[in-house]
C-alpha positions in Angstrom: 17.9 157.0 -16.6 15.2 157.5 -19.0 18.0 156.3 -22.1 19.1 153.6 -20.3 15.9 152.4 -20.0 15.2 152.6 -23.9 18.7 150.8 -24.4 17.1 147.8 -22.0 14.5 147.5 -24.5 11.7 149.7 -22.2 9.5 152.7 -22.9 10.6 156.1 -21.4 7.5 158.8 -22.0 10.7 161.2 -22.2 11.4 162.1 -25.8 14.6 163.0 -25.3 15.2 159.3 -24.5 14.6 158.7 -28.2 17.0 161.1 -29.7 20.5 160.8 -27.8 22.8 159.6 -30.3 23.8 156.2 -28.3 20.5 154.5 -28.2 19.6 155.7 -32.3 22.7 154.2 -33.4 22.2 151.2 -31.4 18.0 151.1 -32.5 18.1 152.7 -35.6 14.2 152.5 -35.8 14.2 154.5 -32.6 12.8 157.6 -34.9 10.2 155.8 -36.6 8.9 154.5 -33.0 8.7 157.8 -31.2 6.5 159.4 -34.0 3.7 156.5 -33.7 3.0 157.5 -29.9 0.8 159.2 -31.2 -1.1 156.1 -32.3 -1.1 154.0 -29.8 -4.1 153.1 -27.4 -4.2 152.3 -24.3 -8.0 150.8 -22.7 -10.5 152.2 -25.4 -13.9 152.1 -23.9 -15.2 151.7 -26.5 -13.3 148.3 -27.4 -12.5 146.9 -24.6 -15.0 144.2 -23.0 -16.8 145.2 -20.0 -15.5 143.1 -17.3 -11.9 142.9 -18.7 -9.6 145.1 -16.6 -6.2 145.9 -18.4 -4.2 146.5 -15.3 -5.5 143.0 -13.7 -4.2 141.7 -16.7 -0.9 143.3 -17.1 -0.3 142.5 -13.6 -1.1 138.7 -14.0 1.5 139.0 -17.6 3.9 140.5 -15.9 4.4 138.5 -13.0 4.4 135.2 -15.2 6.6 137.1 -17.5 9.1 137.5 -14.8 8.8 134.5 -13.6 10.4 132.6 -16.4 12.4 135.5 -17.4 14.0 134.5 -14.2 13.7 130.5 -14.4 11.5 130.8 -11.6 9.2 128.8 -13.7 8.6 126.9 -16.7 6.0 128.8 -19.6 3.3 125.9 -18.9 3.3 126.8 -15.4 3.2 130.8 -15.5 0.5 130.6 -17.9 -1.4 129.3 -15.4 -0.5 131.2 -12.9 -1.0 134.0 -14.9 -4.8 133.3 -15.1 -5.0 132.4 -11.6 -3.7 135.9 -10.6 -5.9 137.5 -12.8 -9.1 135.5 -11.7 -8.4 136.2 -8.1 -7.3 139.9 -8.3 -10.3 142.3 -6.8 -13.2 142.8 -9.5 -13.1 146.5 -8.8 -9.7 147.1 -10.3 -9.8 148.8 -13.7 
């Protein structure tokens, strides 16, 4: 499952995923993408504002995302929504 999911254009954290032969000839950058997991960040304290909450915010993407994906709604209209989700969702959610 994990390779087809790296075919469909997702993230598997299963390196293996990266290395079968179907998915590197089809993504030939597939090597040069598994060796920067190493660099990626995900909710720094540091950098991230205090009253932001990432998953609020993926959550709120997401949903528009799929949304127009599936011509559920137009762009404009998801946007909003998007910000609407994310405004309502609970404060405590970090």
């Amino acid at each position: 499952m994990a390779s087809l999911l790296v075919r469909l254009g997702g993230t598997s954290p299963i390196v293996d995923a990266y290395e079968d032969f179907q998915n590197y000839s089809i993504f030939p950058w597939m090597n040069t993408s598994k060796k920067s997991f190493g660099l990626g960040q995900r909710g720094v304290i540091n950098q991230t504002p205090e009253r932001f909450s990432i998953p609020k915010y993926e959550f709120a993407v997401g949903t528009a995302v799929r949304n127009v994906v599936q011509d559920l709604m137009t762009p404009e209209d998801a946007s909003r929504m998007a910000q609407a989700l994310y405004d309502a969702a609970d404060p405590v959610c970090r």
